[in-house]
C-alpha positions as CSV (number, residue, x, y, z in Angstrom):
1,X,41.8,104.9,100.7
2,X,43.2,106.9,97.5
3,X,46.1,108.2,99.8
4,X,47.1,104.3,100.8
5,X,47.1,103.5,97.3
6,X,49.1,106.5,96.0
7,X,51.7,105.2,98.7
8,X,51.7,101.3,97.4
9,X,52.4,103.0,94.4
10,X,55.3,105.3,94.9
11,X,56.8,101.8,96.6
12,X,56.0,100.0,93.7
13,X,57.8,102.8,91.5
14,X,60.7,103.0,94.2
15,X,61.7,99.8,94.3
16,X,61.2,99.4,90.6
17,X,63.6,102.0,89.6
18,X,65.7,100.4,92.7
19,X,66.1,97.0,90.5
20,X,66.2,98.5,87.3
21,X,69.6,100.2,88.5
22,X,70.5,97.2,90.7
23,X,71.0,95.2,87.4
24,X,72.5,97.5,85.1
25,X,74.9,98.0,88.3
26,X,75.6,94.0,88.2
27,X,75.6,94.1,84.2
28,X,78.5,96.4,84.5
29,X,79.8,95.1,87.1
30,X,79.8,91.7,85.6
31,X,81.1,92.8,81.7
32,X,84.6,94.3,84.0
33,X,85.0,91.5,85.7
34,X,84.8,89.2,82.8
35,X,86.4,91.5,80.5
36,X,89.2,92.9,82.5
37,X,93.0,92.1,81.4
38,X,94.5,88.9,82.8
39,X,96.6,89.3,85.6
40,X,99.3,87.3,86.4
41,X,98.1,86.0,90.1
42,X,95.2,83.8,87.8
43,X,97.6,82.7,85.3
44,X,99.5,81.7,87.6
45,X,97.0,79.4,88.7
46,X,95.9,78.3,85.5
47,X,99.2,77.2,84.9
48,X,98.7,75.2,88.6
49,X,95.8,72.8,86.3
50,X,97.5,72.8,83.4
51,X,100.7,70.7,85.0
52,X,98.5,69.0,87.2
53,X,96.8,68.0,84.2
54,X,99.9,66.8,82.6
55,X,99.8,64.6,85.7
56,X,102.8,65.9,87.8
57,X,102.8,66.3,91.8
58,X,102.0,69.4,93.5
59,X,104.7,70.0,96.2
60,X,107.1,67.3,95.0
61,X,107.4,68.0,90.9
62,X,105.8,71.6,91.3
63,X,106.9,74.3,94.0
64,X,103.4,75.5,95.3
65,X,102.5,77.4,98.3
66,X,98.7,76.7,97.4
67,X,96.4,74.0,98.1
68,X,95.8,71.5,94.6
69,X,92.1,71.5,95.7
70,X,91.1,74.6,93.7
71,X,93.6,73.8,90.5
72,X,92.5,69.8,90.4
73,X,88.6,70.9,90.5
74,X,88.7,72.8,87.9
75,X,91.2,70.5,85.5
76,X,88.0,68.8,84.0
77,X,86.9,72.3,82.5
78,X,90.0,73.0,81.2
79,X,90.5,69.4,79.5
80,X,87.5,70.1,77.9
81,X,87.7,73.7,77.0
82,X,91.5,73.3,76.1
83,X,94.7,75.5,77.8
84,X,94.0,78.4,75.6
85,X,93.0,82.0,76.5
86,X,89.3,80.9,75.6
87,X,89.5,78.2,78.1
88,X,91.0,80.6,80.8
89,X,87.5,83.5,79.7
90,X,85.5,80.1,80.5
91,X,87.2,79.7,84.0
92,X,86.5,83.4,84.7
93,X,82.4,83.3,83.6
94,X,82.8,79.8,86.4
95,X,84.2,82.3,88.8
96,X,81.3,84.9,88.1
97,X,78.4,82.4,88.1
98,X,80.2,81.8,91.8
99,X,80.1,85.5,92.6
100,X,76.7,85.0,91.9
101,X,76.1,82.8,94.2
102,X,78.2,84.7,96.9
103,X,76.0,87.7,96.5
104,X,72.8,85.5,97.2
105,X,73.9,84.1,100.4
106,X,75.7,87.5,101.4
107,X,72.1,89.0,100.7
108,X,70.0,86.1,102.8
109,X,72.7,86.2,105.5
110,X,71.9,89.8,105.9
111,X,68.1,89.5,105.8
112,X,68.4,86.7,108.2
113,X,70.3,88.6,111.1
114,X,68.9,92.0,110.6
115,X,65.7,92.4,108.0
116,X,65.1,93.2,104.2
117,X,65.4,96.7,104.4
118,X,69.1,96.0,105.7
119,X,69.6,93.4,102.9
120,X,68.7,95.5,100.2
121,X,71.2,99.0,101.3
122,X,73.6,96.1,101.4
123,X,73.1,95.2,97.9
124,X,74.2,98.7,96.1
125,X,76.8,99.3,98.6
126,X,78.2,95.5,97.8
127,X,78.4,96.4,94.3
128,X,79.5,100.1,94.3
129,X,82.5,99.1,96.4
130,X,85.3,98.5,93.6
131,X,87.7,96.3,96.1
132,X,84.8,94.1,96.4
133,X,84.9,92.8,93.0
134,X,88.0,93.2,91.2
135,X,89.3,90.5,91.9
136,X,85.9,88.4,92.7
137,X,86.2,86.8,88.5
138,X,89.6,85.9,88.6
139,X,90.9,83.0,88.4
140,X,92.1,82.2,92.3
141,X,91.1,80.4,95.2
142,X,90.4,83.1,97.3
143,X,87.0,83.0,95.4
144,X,86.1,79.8,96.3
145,X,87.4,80.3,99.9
146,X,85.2,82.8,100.3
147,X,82.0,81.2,98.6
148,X,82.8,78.2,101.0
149,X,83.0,80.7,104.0
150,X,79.8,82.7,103.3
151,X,77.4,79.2,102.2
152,X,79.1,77.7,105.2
153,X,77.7,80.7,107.5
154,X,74.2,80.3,106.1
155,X,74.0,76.9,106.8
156,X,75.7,77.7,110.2
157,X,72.2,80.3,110.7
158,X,69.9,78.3,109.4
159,X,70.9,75.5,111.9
160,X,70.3,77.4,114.8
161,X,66.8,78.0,113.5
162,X,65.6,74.5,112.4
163,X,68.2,72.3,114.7
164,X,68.7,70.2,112.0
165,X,72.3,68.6,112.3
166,X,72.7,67.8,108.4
167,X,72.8,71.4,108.4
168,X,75.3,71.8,110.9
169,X,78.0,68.8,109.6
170,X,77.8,70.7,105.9
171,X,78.1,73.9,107.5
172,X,81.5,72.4,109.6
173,X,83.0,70.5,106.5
174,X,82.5,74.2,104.1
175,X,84.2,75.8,106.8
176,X,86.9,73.4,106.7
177,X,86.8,73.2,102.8
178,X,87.3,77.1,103.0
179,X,90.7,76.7,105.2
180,X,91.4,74.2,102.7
181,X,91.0,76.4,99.6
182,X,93.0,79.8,101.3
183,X,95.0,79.9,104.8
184,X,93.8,83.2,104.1
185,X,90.4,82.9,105.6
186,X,91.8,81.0,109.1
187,X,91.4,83.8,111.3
188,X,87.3,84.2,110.8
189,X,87.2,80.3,110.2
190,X,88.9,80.8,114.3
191,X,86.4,83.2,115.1
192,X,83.2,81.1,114.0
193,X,84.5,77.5,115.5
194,X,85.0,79.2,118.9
195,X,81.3,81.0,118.8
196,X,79.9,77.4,117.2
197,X,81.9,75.4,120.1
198,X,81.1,77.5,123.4
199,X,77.1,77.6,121.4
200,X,77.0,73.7,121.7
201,X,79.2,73.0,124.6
202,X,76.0,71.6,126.3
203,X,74.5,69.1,123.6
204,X,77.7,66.9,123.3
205,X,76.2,64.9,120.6
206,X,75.9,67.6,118.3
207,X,79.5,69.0,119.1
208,X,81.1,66.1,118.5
209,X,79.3,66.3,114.6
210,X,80.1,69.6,114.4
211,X,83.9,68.8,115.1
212,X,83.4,65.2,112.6
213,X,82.6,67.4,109.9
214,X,85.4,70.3,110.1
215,X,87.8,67.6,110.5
216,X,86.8,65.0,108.1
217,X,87.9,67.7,104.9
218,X,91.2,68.4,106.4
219,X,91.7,65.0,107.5
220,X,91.0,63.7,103.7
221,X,93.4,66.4,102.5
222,X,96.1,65.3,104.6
223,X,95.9,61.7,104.0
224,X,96.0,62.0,101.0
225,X,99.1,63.7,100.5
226,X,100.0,61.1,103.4
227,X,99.3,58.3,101.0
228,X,101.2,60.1,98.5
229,X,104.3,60.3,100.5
230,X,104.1,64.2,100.6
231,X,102.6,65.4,103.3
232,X,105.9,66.6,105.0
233,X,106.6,69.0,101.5
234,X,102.8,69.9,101.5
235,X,103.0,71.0,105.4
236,X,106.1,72.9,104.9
237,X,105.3,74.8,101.3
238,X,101.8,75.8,102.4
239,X,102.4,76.7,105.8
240,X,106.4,77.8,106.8
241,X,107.8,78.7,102.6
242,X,104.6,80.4,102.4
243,X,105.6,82.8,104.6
244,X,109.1,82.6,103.8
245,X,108.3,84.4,100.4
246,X,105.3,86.5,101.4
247,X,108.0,88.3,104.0
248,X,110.3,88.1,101.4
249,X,109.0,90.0,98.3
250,X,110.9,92.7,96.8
251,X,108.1,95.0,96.1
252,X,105.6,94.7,98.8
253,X,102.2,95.5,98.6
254,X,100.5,98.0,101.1
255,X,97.2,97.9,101.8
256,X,96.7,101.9,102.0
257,X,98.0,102.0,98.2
258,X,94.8,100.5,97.1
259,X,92.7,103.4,98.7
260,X,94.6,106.3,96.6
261,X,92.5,108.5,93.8
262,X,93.9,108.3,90.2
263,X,93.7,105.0,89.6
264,X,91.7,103.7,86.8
265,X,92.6,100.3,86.9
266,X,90.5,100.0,90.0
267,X,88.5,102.6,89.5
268,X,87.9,103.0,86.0
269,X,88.7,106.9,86.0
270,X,91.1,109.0,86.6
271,X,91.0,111.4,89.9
272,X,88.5,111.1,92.6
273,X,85.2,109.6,91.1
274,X,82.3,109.4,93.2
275,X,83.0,105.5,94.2
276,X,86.8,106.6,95.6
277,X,84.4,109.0,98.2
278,X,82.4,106.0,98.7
279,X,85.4,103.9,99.7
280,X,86.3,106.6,101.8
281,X,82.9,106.7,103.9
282,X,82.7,103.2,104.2
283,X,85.5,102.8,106.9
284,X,83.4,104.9,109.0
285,X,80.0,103.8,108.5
286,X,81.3,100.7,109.0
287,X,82.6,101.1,112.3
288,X,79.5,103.3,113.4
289,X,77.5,99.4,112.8
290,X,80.1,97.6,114.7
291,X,79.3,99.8,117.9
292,X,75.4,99.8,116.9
293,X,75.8,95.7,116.6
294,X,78.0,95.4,120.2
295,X,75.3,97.9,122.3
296,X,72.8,95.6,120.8
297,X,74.5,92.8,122.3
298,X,74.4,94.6,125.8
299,X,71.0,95.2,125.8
300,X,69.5,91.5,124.1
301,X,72.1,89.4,124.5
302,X,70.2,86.2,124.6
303,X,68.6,87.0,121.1
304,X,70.5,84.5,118.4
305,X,70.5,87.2,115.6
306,X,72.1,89.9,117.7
307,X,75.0,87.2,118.9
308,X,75.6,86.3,115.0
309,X,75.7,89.9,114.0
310,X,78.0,90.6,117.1
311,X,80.1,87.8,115.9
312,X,80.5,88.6,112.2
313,X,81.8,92.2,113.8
314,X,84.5,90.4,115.8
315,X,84.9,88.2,112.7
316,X,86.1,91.7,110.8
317,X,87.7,93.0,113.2
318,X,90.2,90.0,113.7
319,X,90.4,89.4,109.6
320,X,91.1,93.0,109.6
321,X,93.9,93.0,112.3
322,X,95.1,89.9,110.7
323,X,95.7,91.6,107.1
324,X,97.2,95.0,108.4
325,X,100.0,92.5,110.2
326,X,100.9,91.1,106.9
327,X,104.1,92.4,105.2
328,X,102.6,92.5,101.8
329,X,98.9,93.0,100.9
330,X,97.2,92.6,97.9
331,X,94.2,93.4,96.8
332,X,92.3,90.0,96.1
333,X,92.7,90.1,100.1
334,X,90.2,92.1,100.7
335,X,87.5,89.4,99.1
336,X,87.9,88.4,103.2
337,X,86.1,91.7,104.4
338,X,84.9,93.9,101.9
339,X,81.6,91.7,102.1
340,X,81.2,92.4,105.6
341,X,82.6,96.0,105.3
342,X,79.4,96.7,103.1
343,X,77.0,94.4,105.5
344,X,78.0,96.6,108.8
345,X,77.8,100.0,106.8
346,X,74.4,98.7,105.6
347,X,73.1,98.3,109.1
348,X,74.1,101.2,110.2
349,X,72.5,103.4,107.6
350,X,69.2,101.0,107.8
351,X,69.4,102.0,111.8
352,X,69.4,105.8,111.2
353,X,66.4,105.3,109.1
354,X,64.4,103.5,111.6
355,X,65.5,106.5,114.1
356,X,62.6,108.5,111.9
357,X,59.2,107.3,113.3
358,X,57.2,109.6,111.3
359,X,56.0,107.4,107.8
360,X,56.7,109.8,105.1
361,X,60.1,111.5,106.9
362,X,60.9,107.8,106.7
363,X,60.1,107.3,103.2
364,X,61.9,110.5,102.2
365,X,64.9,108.9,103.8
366,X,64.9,106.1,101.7
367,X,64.1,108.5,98.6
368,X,67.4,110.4,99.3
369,X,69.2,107.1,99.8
370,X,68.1,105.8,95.9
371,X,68.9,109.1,94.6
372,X,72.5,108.8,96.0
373,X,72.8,105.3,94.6
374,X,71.7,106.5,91.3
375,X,74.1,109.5,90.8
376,X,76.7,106.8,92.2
377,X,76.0,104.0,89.9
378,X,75.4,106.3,87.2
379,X,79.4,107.7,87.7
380,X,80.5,103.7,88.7
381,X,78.6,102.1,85.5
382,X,80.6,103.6,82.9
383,X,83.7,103.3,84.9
384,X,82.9,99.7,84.6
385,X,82.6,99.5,81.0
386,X,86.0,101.1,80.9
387,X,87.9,98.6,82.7
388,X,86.1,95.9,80.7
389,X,87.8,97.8,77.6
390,X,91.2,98.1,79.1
391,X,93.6,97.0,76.0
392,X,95.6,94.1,76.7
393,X,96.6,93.1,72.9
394,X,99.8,93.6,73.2
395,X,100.0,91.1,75.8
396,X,98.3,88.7,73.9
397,X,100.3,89.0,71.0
398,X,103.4,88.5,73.3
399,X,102.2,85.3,74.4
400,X,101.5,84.6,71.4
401,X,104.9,85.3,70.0
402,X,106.5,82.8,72.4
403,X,104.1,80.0,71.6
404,X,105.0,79.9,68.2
405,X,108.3,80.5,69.2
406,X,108.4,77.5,71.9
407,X,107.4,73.8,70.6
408,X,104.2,72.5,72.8
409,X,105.9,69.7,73.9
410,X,109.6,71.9,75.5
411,X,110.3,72.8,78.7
412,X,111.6,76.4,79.3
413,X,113.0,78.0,82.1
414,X,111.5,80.0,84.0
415,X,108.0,78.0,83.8
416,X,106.3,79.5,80.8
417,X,102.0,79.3,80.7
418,X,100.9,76.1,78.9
419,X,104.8,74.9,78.7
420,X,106.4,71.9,80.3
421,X,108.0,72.5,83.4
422,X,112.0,71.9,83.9
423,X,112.3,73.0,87.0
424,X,109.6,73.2,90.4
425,X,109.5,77.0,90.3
426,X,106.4,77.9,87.9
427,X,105.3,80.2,85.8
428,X,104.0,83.6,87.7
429,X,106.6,83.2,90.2
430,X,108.8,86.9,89.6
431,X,112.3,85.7,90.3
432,X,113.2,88.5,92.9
433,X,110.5,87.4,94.9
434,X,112.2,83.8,95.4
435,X,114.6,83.7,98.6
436,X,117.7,82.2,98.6
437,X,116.6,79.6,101.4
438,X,113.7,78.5,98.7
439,X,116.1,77.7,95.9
440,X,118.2,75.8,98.6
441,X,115.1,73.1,99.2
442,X,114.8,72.8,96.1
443,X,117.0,71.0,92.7
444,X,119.6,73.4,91.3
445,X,118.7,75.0,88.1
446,X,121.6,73.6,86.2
447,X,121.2,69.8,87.5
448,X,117.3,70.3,85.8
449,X,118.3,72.7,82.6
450,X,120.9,69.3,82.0
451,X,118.0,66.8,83.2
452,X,115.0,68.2,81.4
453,X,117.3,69.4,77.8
454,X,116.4,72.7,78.3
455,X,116.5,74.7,74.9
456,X,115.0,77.8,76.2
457,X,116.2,80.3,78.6
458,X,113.1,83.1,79.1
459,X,114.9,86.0,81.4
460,X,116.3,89.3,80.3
461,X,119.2,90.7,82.4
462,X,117.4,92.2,84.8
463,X,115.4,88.7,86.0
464,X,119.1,86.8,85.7
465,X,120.3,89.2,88.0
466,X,117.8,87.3,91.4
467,X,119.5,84.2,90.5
468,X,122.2,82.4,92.0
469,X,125.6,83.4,90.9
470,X,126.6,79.8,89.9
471,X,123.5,79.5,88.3
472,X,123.7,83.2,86.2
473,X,127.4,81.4,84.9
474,X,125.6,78.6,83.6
475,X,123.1,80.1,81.5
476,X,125.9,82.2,80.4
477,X,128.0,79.9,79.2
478,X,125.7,77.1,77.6
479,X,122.9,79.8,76.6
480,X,122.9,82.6,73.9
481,X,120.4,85.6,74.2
482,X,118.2,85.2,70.9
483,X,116.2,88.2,71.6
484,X,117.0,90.7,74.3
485,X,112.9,92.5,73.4
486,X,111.2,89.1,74.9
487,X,114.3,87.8,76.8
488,X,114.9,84.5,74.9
489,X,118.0,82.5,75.2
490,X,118.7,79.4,73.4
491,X,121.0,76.9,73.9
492,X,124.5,76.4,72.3
């Protein structure tokens, strides 16, 4: 009796000390994310609501190979918060409160198909993976694509357990909603209709609400660009100029870059800290719970946990296949995979401990496994704190500089953040990456520097350079350069 209650008690302490670093490991987690120096992919798209806000047109009066749905949901917050830097922090603690959120259903997806013990190694290794959340509090729609694919999932399991189709047509229209959000997302959206199709092909009723709500969303979002008179410009920015410029970029991302040592932007330290090994392991623990997920499916293949575990591995392996075809990658493109990167490397290593029959060889497992998490998250927590402290004054002061500089109410060209627009291309948009046949769609420069009384020129040589020749002689001849350290010109 004393010997069962030593052993509720060592649990009790186990998973206490379990928590305990769980949440410092989010608070860290959380302060970096918050904390961590703006990048111009989200001010890019806070720039998205604040001309939407000033009520012009995406894909008519702005260039945009995005969806509006992200920018034009969170306009209200900004209206109210104002376009400032405080506004944009508020936009990011929105984006960690959805993080949240991910997390939760991440966790109950993985307790649902596998167990608890599954769901909690998934936790840590969720967390302790630094592609996983560096991106996961910016401001950019890949977070909400993601949140939309993951609740949409739930909803998708929890419908095959209770058969209740509210649960199904909410499930279908988040799906949708997550297409609509990021393109980026379409091959496991592909993935999941096919499974959820060839599940109900024999209940036609429920099929056909299935296929009402993923098409209802997108149906919406077309007409109303339809109504709008747009949806030819919204079909080819999002889907054909999208592409155009991703396979155009002049410095394109690789997605092996992002798995080097000595970078402390990523991972808060220099060298190889314990996390970079960690990144390094995952690949192949992952992999070893793909196999372990598909011999499952060979051996209980009419059990409804093993198909959706077998089909969130094809899900990864397709994403996966669809990003390494991609010309450029960056890394807010992992927020597709990383989740299920750490779900499949959590099964495995939760399989290898049910492999040990024998109670306290078990439990000694599992003590080895919270020691390794510790010493991890002890090296990962501080590394955390770091990135949260990363200096980015001077940039602040430089935008500073050219809002004092630049009345509220002129347009500049190129875009500038929280500046009218004179021309479709906005601000975040690097010059070089803009093709030739892009600038050809749209108005030339000149036409809208004459239209829009365009006072201020914001390129330094370099930048003038990717424009078109006619276009460089303009500027030259009706602009003078102001300041050649922030690349003003102003006109004659």
């Amino acid at each position: 009796m004393q010997a069962k209650k030593f052993s509720v008690s060592l649990k009790r302490i186990y998973y206490l000390i379990y928590t305990a670093a769980l949440i410092l490991l989010f608070k860290s987690v959380l302060a970096a994310g918050l904390n961590y120096q703006y990048d111009i992919d989200e001010l890019f798209h806070v720039q998205h609501i604040f001309l939407y806000s000033r009520s012009l047109l995406p894909f008519k009066d702005v260039f945009s190979i995005y969806s509006p749905l992200f920018h034009y949901l969170l306009m209200p917050v900004m209206r109210i918060a104002g376009f400032t830097f405080s506004g944009i922090y508020l936009l990011r603690i929105i984006m960690a409160i959805g993080f949240l959120v991910r997390i939760l259903f991440s966790f109950l997806i993985v307790k649902k198909i596998f167990n608890l013990r599954t769901a909690l190694v998934f936790l840590p290794l969720f967390l302790l993976d630094p592609l996983s959340n560096f991106s996961a509090f910016q401001v950019r729609p890949d977070n909400f694509m993601i949140l939309s694919f993951t609740s949409a999932f739930y909803l998708l399991i929890i419908f095959f357990s209770l058969r209740k189709n509210i649960l199904l047509f909410f499930s279908a229209a988040l799906f949708s909603l997550s297409l609509i959000f990021s393109l980026k997302i379409a091959p496991s959206v592909a993935v999941i209709l096919l499974f959820t199709v060839f599940s109900l092909r024999k209940n036609y009723k429920t099929l056909v609400l299935f296929i009402l709500g993923f098409s209802l969303p997108l149906l919406l979002f077309y007409f109303v660009f339809f109504l709008l008179g747009l949806s030819g410009q919204m079909i080819r920015q999002i889907f054909i100029d999208s592409r155009i410029i991703l396979n155009s970029l002049l410095f394109p991302g690789k997605m092996s870059g992002f798995f080097k040592p000595n970078n402390h932007f990523i991972y808060g330290a220099m060298g190889k800290p314990l996390t970079w090994y960690l990144l390094m392991a995952l690949p192949f623990l992952t992999l070893a719970g793909i196999i372990l997920s598909f011999t499952k499916l060979f051996k209980h293949h009419n059990k409804l946990s093993v198909q959706l575990a077998a089909v969130l591995a094809v899900v990864l392996l397709v994403q996966l296949y669809s990003l390494k075809s991609l010309y450029s990658f960056y890394i807010q493109y992992f927020l597709t995979i990383s989740w299920l990167v750490s779900l499949f490397a959590a099964f495995f290593i939760s399989c290898a401990g049910n492999l040990l029959k024998n109670n306290k060889i078990n439990f000694l497992f599992h003590i080895v496994l919270l020691i390794i998490f510790l010493i991890v998250a002890k090296s990962q927590i501080p590394g955390n704190y770091y990135r949260a402290g990363i200096d980015h004054k001077n940039f602040i002061t430089r935008m500073n500089y050219y809002w004092q500089f630049i009345p509220e109410n002129e347009p500049t060209f190129p875009n500038f953040l929280f500046r009218k627009l004179a021309h479709p291309i906005t601000y975040g948009l690097f010059p070089g990456d803009i093709p030739p046949q892009i600038y050809k769609k749209l108005p030339d420069i000149s036409e809208s520097l004459e239209k829009n009384k365009v006072k201020y020129i914001l390129l330094n040589e370099y930048t003038l350079g990717f424009l078109p020749e006619a276009e460089q002689k303009y500027i030259r001849d009706n602009y003078s350069l102001y300041s050649y350290e922030y690349g003003i010109w102003v006109k004659n």
